[in-house]
N, CA, C and O atoms as a GROMACS GRO file, in nm:
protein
  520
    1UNK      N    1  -1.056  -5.492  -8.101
    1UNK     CA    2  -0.933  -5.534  -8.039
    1UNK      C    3  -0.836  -5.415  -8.037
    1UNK      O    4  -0.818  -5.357  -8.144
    2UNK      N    5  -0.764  -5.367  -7.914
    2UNK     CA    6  -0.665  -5.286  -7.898
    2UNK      C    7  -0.522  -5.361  -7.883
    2UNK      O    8  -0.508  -5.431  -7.783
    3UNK      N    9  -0.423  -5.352  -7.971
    3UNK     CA   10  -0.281  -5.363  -7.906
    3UNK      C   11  -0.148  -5.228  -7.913
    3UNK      O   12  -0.143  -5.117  -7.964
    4UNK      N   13  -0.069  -5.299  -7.845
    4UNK     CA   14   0.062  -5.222  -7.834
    4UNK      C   15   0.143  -5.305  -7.821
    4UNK      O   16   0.117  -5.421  -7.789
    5UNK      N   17   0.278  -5.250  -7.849
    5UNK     CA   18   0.413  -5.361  -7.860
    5UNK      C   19   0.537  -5.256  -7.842
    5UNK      O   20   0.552  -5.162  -7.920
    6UNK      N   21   0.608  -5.274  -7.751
    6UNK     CA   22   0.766  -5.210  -7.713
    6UNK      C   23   0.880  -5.284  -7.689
    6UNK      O   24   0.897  -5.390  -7.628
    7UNK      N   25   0.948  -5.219  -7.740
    7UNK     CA   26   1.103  -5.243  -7.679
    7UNK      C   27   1.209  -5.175  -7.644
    7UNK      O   28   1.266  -5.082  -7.702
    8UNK      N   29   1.232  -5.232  -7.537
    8UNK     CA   30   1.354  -5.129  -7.469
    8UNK      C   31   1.500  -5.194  -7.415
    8UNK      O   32   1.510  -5.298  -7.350
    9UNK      N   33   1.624  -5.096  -7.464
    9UNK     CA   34   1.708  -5.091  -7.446
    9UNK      C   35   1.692  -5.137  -7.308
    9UNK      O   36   1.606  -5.088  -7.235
   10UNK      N   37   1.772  -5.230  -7.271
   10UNK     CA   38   1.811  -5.252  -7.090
   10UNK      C   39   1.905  -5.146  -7.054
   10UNK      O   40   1.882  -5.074  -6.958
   11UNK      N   41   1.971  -5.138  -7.099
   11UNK     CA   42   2.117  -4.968  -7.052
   11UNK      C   43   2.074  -4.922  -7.071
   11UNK      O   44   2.056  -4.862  -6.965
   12UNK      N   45   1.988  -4.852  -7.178
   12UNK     CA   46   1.920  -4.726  -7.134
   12UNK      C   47   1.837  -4.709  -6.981
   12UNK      O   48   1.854  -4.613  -6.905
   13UNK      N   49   1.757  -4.810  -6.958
   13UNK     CA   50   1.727  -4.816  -6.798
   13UNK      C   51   1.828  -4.767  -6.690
   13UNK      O   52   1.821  -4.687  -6.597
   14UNK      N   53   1.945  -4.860  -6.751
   14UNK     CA   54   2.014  -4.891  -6.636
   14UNK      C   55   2.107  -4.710  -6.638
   14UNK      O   56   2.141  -4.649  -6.538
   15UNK      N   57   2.115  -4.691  -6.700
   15UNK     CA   58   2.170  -4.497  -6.734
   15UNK      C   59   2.091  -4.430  -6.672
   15UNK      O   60   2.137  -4.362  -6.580
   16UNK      N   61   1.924  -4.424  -6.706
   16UNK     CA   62   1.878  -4.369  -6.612
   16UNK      C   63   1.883  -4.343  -6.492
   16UNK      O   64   1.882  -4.240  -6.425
   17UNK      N   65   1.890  -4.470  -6.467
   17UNK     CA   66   1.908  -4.499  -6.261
   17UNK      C   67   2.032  -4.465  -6.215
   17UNK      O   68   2.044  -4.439  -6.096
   18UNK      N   69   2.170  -4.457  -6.325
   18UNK     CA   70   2.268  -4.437  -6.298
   18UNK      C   71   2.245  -4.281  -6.268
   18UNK      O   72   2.284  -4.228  -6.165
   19UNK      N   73   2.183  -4.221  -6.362
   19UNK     CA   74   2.236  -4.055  -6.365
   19UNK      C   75   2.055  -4.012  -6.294
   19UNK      O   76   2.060  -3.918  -6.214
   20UNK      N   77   1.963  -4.048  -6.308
   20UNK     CA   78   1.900  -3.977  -6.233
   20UNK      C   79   1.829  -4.049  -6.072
   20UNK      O   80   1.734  -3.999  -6.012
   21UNK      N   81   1.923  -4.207  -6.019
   21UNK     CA   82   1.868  -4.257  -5.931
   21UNK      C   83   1.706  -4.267  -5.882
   21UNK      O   84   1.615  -4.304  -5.956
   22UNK      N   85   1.691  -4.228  -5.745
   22UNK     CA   86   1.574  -4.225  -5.692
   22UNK      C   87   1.452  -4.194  -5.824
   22UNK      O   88   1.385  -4.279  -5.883
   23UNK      N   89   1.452  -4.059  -5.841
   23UNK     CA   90   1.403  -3.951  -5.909
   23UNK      C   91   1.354  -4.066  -5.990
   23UNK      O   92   1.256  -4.118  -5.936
   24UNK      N   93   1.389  -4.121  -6.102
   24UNK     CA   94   1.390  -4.135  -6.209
   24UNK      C   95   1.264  -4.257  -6.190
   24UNK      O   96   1.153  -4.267  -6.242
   25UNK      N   97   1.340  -4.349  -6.084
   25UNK     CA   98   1.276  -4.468  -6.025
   25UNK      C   99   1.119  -4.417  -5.998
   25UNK      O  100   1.032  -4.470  -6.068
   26UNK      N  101   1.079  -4.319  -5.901
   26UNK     CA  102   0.988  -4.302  -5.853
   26UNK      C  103   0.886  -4.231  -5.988
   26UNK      O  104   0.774  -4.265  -6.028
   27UNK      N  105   0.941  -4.164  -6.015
   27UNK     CA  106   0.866  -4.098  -6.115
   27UNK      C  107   0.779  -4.190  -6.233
   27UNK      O  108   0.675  -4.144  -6.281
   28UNK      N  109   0.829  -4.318  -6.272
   28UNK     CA  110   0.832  -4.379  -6.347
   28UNK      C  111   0.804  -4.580  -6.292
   28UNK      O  112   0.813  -4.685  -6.355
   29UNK      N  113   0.782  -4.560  -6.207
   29UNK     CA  114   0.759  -4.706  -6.169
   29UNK      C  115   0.664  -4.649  -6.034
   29UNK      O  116   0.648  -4.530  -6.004
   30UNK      N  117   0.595  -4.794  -5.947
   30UNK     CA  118   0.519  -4.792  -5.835
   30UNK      C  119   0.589  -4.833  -5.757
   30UNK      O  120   0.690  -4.900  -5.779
   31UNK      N  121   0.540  -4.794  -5.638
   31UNK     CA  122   0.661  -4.881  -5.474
   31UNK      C  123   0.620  -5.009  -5.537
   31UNK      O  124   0.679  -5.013  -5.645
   32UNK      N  125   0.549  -5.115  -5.523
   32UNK     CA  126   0.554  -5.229  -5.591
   32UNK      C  127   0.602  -5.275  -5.681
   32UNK      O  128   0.647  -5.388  -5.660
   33UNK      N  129   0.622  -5.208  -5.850
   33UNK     CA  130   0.703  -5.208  -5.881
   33UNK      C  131   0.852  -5.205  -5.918
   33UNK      O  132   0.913  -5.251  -6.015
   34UNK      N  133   0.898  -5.128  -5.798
   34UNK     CA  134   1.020  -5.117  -5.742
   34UNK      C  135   1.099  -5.195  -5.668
   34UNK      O  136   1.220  -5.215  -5.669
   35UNK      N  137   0.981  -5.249  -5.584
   35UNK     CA  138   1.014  -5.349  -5.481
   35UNK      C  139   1.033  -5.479  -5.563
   35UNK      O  140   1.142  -5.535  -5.550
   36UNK      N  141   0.932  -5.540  -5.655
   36UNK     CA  142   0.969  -5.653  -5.733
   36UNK      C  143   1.075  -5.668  -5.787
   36UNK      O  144   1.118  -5.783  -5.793
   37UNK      N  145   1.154  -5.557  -5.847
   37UNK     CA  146   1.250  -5.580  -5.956
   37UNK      C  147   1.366  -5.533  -5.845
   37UNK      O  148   1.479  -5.568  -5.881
   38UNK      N  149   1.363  -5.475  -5.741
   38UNK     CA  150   1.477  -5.467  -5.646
   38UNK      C  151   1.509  -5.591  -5.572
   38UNK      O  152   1.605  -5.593  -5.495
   39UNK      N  153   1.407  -5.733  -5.597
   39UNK     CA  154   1.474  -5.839  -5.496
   39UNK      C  155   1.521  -5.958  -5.642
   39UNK      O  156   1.518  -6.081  -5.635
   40UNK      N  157   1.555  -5.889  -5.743
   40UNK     CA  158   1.585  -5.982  -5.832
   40UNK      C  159   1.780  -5.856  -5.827
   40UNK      O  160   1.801  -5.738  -5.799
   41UNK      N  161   1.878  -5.984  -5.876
   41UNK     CA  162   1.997  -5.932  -5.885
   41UNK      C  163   2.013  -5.893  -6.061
   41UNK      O  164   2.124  -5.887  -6.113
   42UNK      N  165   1.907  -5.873  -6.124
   42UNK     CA  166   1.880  -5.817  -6.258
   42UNK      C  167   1.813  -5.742  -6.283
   42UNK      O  168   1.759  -5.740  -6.393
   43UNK      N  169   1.779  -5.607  -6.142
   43UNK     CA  170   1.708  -5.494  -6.160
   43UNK      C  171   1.698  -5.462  -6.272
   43UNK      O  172   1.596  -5.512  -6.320
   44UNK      N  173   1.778  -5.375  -6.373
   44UNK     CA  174   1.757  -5.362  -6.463
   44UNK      C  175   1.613  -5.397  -6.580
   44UNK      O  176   1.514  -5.339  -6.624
   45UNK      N  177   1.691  -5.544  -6.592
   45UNK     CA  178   1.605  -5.629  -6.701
   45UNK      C  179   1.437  -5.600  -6.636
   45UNK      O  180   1.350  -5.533  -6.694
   46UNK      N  181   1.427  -5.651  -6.536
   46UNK     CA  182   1.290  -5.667  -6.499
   46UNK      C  183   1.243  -5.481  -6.459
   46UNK      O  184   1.144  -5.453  -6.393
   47UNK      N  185   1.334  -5.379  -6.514
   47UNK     CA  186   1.247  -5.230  -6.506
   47UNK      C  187   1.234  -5.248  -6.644
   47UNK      O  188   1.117  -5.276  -6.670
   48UNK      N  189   1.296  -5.244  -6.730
   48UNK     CA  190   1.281  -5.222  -6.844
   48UNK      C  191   1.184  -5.303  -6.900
   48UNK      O  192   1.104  -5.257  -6.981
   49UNK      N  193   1.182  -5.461  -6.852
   49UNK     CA  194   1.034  -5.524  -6.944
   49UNK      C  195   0.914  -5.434  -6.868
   49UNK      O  196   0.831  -5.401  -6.953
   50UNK      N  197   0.886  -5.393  -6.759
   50UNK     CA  198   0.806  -5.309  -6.687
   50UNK      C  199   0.753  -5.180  -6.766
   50UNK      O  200   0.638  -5.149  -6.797
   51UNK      N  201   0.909  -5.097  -6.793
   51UNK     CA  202   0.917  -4.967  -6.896
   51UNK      C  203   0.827  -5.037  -6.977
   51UNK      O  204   0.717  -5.060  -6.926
   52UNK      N  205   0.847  -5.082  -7.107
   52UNK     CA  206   0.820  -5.158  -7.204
   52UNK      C  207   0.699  -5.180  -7.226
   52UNK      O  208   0.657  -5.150  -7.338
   53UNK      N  209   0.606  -5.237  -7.127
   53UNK     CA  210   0.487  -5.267  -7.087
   53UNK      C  211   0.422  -5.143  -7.057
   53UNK      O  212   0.308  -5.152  -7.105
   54UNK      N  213   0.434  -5.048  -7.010
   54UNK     CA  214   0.381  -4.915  -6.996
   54UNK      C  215   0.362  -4.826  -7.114
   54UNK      O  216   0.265  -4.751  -7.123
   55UNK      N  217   0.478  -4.837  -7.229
   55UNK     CA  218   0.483  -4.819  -7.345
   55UNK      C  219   0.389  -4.844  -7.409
   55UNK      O  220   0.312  -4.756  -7.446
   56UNK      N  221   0.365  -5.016  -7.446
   56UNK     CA  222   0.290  -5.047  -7.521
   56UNK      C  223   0.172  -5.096  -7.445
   56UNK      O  224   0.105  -5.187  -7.494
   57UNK      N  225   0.131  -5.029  -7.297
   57UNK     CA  226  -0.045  -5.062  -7.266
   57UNK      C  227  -0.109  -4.874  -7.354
   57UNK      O  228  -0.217  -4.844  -7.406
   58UNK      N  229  -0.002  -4.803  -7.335
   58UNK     CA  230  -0.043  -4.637  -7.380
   58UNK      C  231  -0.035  -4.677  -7.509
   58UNK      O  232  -0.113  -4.594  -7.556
   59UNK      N  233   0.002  -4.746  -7.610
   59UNK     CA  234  -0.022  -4.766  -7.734
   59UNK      C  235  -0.151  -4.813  -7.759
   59UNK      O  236  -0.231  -4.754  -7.832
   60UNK      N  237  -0.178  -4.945  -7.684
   60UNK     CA  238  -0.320  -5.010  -7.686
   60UNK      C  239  -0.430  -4.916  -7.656
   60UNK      O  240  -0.540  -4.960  -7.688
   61UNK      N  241  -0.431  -4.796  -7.603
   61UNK     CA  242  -0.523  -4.728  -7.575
   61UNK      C  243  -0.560  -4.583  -7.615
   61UNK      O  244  -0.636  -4.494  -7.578
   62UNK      N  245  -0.438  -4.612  -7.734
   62UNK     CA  246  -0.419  -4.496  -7.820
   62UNK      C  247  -0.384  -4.358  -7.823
   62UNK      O  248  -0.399  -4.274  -7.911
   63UNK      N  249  -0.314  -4.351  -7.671
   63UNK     CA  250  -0.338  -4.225  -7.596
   63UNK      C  251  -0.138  -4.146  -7.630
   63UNK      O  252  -0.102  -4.037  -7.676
   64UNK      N  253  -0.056  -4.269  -7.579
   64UNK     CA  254   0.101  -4.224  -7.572
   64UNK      C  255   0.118  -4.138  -7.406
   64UNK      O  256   0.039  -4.180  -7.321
   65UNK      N  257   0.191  -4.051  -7.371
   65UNK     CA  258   0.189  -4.045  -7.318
   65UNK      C  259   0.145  -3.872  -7.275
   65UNK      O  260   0.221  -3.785  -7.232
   66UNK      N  261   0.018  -3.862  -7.298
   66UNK     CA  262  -0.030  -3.710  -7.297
   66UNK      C  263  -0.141  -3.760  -7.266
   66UNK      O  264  -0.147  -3.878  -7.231
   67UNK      N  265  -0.282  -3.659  -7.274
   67UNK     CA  266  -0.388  -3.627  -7.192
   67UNK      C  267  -0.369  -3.633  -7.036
   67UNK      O  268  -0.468  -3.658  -6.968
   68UNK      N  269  -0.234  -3.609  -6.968
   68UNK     CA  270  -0.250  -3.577  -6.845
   68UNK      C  271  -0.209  -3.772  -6.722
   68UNK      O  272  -0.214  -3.803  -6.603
   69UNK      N  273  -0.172  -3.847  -6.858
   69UNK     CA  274  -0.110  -3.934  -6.808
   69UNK      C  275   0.038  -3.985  -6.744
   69UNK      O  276   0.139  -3.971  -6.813
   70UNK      N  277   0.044  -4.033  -6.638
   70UNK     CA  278   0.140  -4.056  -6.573
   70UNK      C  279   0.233  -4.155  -6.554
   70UNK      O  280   0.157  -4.250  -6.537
   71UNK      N  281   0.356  -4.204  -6.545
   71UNK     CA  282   0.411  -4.329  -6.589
   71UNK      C  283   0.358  -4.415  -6.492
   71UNK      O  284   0.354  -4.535  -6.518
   72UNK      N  285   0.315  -4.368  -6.376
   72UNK     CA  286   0.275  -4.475  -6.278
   72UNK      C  287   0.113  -4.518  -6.289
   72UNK      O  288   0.063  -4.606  -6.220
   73UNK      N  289   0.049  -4.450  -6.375
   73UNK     CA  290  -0.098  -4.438  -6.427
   73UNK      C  291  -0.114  -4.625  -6.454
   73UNK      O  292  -0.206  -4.700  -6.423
   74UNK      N  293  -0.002  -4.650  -6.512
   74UNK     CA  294  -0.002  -4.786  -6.588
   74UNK      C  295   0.139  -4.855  -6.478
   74UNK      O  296   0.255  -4.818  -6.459
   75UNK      N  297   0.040  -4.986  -6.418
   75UNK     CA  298   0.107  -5.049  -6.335
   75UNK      C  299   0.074  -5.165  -6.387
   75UNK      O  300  -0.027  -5.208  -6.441
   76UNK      N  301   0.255  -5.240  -6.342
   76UNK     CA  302   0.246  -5.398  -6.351
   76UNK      C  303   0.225  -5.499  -6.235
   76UNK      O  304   0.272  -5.482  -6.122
   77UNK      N  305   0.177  -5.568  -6.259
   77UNK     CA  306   0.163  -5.669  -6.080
   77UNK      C  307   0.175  -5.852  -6.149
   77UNK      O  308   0.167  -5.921  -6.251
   78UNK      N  309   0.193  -5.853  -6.047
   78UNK     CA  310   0.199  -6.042  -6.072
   78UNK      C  311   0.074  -6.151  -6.023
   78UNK      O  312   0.051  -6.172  -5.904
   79UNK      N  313   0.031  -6.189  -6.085
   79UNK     CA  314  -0.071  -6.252  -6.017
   79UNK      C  315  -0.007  -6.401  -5.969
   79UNK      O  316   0.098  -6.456  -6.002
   80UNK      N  317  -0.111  -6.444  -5.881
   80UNK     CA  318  -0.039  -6.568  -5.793
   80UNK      C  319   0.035  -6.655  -5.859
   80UNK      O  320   0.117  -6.724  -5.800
   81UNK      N  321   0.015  -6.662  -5.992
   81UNK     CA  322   0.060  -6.781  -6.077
   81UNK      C  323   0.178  -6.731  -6.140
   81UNK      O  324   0.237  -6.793  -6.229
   82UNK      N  325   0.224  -6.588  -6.084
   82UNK     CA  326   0.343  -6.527  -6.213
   82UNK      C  327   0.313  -6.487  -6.310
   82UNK      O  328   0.406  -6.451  -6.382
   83UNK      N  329   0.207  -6.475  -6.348
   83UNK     CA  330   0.128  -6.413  -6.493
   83UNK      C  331   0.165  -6.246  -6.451
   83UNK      O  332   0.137  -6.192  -6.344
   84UNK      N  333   0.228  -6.190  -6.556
   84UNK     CA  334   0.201  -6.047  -6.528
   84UNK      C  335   0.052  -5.973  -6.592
   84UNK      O  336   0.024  -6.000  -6.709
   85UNK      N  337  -0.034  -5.889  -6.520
   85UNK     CA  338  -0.135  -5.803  -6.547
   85UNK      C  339  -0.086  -5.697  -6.519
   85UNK      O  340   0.021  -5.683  -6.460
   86UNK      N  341  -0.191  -5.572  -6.579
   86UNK     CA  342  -0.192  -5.457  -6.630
   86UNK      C  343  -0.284  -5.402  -6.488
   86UNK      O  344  -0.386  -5.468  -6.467
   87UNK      N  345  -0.263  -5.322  -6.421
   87UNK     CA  346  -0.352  -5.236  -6.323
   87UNK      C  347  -0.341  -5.092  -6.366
   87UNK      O  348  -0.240  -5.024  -6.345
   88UNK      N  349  -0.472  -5.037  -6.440
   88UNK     CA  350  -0.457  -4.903  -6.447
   88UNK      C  351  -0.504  -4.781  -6.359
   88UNK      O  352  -0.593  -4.819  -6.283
   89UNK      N  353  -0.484  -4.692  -6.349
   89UNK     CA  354  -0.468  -4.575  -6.232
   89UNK      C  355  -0.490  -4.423  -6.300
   89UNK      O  356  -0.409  -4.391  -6.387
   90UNK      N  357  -0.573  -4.349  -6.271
   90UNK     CA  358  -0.580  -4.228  -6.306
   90UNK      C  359  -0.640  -4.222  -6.452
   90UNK      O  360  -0.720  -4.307  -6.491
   91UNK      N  361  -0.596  -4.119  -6.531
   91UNK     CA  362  -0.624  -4.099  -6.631
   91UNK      C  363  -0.648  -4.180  -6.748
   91UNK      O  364  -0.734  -4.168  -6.834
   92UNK      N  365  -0.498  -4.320  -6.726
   92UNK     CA  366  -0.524  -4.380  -6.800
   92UNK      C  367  -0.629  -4.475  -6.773
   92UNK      O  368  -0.690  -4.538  -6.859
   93UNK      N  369  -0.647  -4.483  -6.638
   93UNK     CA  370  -0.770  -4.575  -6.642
   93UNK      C  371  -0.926  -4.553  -6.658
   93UNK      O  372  -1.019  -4.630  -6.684
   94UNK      N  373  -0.916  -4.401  -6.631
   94UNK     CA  374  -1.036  -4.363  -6.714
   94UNK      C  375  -1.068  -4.410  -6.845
   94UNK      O  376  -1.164  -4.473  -6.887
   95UNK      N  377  -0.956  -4.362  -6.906
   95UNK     CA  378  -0.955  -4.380  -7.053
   95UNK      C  379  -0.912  -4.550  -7.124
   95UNK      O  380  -0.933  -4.601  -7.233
   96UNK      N  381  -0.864  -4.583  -7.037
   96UNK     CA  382  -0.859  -4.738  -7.100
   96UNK      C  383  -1.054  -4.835  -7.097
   96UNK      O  384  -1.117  -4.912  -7.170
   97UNK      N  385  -1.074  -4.771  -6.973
   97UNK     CA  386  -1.236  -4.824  -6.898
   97UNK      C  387  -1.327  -4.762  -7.019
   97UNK      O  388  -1.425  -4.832  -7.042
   98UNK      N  389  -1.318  -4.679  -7.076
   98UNK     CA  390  -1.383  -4.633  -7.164
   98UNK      C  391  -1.380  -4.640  -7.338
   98UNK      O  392  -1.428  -4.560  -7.419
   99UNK      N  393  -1.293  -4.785  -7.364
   99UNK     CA  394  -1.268  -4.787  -7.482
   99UNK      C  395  -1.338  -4.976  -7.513
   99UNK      O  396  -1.300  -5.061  -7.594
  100UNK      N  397  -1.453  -4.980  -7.407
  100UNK     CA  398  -1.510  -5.124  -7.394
  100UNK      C  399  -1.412  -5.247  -7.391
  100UNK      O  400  -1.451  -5.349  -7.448
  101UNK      N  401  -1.327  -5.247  -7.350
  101UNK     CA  402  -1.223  -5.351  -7.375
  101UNK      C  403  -1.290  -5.476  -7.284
  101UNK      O  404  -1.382  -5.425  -7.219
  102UNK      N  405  -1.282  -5.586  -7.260
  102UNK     CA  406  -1.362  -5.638  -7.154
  102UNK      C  407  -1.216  -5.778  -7.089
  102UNK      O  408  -1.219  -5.864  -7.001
  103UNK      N  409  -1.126  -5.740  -7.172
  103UNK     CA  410  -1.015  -5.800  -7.129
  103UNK      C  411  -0.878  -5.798  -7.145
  103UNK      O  412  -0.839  -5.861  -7.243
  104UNK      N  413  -0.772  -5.732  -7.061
  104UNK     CA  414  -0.601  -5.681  -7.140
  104UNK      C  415  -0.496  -5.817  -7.072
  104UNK      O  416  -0.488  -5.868  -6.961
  105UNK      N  417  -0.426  -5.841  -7.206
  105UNK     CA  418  -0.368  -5.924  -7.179
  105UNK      C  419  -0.196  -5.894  -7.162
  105UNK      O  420  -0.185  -5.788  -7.225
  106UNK      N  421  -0.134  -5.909  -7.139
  106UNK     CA  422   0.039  -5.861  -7.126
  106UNK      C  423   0.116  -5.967  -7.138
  106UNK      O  424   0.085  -6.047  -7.050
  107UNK      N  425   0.227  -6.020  -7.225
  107UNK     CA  426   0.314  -6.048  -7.188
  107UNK      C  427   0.429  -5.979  -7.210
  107UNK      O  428   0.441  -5.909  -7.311
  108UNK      N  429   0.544  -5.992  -7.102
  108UNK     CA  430   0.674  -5.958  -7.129
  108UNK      C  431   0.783  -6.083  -7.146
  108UNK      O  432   0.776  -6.201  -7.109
  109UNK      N  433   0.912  -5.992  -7.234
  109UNK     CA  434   1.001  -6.100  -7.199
  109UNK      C  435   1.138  -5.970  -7.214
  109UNK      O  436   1.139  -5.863  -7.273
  110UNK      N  437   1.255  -6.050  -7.120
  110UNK     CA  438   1.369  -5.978  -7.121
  110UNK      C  439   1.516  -6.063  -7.169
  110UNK      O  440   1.528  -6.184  -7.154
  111UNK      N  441   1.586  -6.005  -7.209
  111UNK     CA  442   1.745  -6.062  -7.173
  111UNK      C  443   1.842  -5.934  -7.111
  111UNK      O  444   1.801  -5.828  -7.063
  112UNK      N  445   1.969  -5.975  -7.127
  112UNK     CA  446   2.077  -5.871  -7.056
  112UNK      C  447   2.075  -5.749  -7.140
  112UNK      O  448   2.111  -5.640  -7.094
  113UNK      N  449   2.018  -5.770  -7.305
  113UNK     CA  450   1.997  -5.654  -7.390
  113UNK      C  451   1.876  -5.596  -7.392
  113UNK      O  452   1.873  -5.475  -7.374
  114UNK      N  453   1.731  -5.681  -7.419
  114UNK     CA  454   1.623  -5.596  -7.428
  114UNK      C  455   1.544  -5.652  -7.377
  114UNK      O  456   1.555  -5.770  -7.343
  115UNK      N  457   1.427  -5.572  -7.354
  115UNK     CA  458   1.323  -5.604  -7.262
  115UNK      C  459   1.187  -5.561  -7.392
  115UNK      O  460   1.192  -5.460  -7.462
  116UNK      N  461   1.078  -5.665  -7.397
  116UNK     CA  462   0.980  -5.676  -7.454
  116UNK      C  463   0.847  -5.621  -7.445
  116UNK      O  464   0.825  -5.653  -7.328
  117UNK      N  465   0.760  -5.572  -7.476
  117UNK     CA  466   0.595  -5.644  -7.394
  117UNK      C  467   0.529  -5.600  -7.552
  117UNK      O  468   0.561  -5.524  -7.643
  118UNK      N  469   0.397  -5.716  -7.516
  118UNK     CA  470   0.290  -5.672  -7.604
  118UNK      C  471   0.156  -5.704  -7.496
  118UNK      O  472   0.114  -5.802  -7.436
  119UNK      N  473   0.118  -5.558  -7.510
  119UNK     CA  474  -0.104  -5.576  -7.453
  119UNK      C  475  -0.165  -5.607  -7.544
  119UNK      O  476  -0.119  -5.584  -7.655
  120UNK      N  477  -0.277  -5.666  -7.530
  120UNK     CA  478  -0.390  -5.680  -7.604
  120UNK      C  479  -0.503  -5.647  -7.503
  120UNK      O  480  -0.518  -5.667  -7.383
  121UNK      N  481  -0.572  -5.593  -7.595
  121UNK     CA  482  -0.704  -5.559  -7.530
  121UNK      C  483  -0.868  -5.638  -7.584
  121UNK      O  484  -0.894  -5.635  -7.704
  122UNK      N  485  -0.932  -5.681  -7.521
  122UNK     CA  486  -1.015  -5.776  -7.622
  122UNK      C  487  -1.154  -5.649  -7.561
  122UNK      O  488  -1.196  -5.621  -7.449
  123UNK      N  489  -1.193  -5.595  -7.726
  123UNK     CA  490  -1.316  -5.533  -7.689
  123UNK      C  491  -1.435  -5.595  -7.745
  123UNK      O  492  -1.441  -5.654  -7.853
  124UNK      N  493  -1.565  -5.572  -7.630
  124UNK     CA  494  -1.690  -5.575  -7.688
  124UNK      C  495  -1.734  -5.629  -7.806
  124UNK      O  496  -1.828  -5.566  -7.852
  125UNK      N  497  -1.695  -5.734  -7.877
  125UNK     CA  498  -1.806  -5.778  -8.002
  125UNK      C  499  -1.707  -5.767  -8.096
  125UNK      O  500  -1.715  -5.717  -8.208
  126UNK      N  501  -1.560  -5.843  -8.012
  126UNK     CA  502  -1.468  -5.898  -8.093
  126UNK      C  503  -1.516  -6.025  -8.070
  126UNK      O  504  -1.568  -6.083  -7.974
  127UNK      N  505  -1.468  -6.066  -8.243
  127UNK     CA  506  -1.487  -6.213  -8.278
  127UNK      C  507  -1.386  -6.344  -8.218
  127UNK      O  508  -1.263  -6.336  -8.214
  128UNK      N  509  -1.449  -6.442  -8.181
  128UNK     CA  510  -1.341  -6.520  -8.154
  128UNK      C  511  -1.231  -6.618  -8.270
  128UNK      O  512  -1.271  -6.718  -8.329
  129UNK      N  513  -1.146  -6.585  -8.277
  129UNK     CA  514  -1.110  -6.631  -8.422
  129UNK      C  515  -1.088  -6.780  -8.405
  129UNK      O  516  -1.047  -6.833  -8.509
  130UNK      N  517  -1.101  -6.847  -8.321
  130UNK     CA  518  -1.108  -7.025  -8.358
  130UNK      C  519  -1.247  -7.048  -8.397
  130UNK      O  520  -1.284  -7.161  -8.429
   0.00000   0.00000   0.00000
């Protein structure tokens, strides 16, 4: 079993975008990602549980943010039901694909102060604990 767990300041997000706008956005989130949390009037909250989640999928995979990984490497998406999943990209998905995991789980949660997430990763010839 792999996990990770973050939390992030919401103003710190929101500082970012203040002082480095675009830049900061792109560098660090996906057009999809961008686009989701731009049609909510609580941008913020919903980058930062996003941030958060990127944090702690690079924890689950033991990596942080080096060997050549990218903030957009680790993407969030919604599946039909509103469930958020993990889509990985590049490096990290090399390296996540290669640590037998056979299933990552995410949740987030936010308020006007902080934004949450924890992954789990269920590998290979983990036990089921019920």
């Amino acid at each position: 079993m792999r996990h990770g767990i973050d939390i992030v300041e919401v103003e710190r997000i929101a500082e970012m975008r203040r002082r480095h706008g675009e830049r900061f956005l792109e560098r660090c989130f996906t057009p999809d990602e961008r686009a989701y949390a731009s049609r909510s009037r609580r941008i913020d909250e919903h980058l930062a549980a996003r941030f958060a989640a990127k944090e702690a999928a690079l924890k689950a995979i033991g990596t942080g943010w080096r060997n050549g990984i990218a903030w957009t490497d680790v993407e969030v998406v919604r599946e039909a039901d509103g469930q958020p999943r993990l889509r990985w990209h590049g490096m990290a998905r090399r390296i996540a694909s290669s640590l037998g995991v056979t299933e990552w789980s995410l949740s987030m949660s936010h308020t006007s102060r902080y934004a949450t997430a924890s992954v789990i990763g269920v590998t290979r010839g983990s036990t089921d604990p019920s």
